[in-house]
C-alpha positions in Angstrom: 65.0 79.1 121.8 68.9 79.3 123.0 70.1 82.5 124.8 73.2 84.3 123.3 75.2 85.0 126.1 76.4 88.6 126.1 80.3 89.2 125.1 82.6 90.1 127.6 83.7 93.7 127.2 87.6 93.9 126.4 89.8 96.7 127.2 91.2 99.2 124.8 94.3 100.9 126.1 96.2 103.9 124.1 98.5 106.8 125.1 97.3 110.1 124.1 99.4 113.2 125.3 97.4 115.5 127.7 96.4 118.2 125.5 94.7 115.4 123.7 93.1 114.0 126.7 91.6 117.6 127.7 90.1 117.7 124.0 88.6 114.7 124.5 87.0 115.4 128.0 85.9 118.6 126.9 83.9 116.9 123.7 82.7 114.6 126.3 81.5 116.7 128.9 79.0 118.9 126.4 77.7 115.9 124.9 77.2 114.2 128.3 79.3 111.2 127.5 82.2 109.5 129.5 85.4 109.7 128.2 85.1 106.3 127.5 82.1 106.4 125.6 83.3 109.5 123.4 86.0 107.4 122.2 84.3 104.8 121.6 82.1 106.1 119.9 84.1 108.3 117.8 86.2 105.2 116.9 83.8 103.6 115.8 82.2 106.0 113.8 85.9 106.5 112.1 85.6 102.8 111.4 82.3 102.2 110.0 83.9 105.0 107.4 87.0 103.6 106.6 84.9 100.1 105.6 82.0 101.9 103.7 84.5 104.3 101.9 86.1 100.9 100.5 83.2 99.0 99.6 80.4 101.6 99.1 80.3 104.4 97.2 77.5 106.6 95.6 76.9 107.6 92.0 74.0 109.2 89.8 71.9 106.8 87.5 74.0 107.7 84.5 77.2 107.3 86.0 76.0 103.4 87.8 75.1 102.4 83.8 77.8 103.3 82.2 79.4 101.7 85.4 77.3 98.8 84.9 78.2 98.3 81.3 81.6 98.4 81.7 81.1 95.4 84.0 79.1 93.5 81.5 81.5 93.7 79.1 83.6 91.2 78.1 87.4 91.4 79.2 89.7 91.2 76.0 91.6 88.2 75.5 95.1 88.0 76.4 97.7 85.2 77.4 97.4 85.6 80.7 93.4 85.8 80.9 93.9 82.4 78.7 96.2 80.5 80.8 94.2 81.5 83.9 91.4 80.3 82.7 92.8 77.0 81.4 93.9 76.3 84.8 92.2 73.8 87.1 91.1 75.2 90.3 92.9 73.7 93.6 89.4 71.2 94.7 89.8 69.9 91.2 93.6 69.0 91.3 
């Protein structure tokens, strides 16, 4: 089986002014982390929520039918839907 070599680490730089930098150590030194690692990790974090906030999102059972039903219903006709549809898609031009 092939081994994945491990990615290079990059380099993140940013300015932060120093009242922000002494937050940031602070946070860092009672959990034990680096500076480096805080922010990493809190940018991440940050991340991951920005992504799920736009592509998840939870509802009750009732809400996720009705949801669902809207979905599966038909959308109504209009000259627009029509021409769209009636055109070919670029691999068949």
């Amino acid at each position: 089986m092939p081994q994945t070599q491990p990615k290079e680490a990059v380099s993140i730089n940013i300015r932060a002014k120093a009242k922000q930098r002494d937050l940031i150590d602070q946070a860092a030194t009672r959990l034990g982390r680096s500076r480096s690692d805080f922010m990493l990790e809190a940018a991440c974090r940050e991340a991951e929520d920005v992504l799920l906030d736009q592509a998840f999102f939870s509802v009750d059972a009732g809400t996720f039918a009705k949801f669902q039903a809207l979905l599966d219903q038909p959308l109504p006709p209009t000259d627009k839907l029509r021409r769209l549809l009636k055109t070919k898609a670029p691999w068949e031009k």
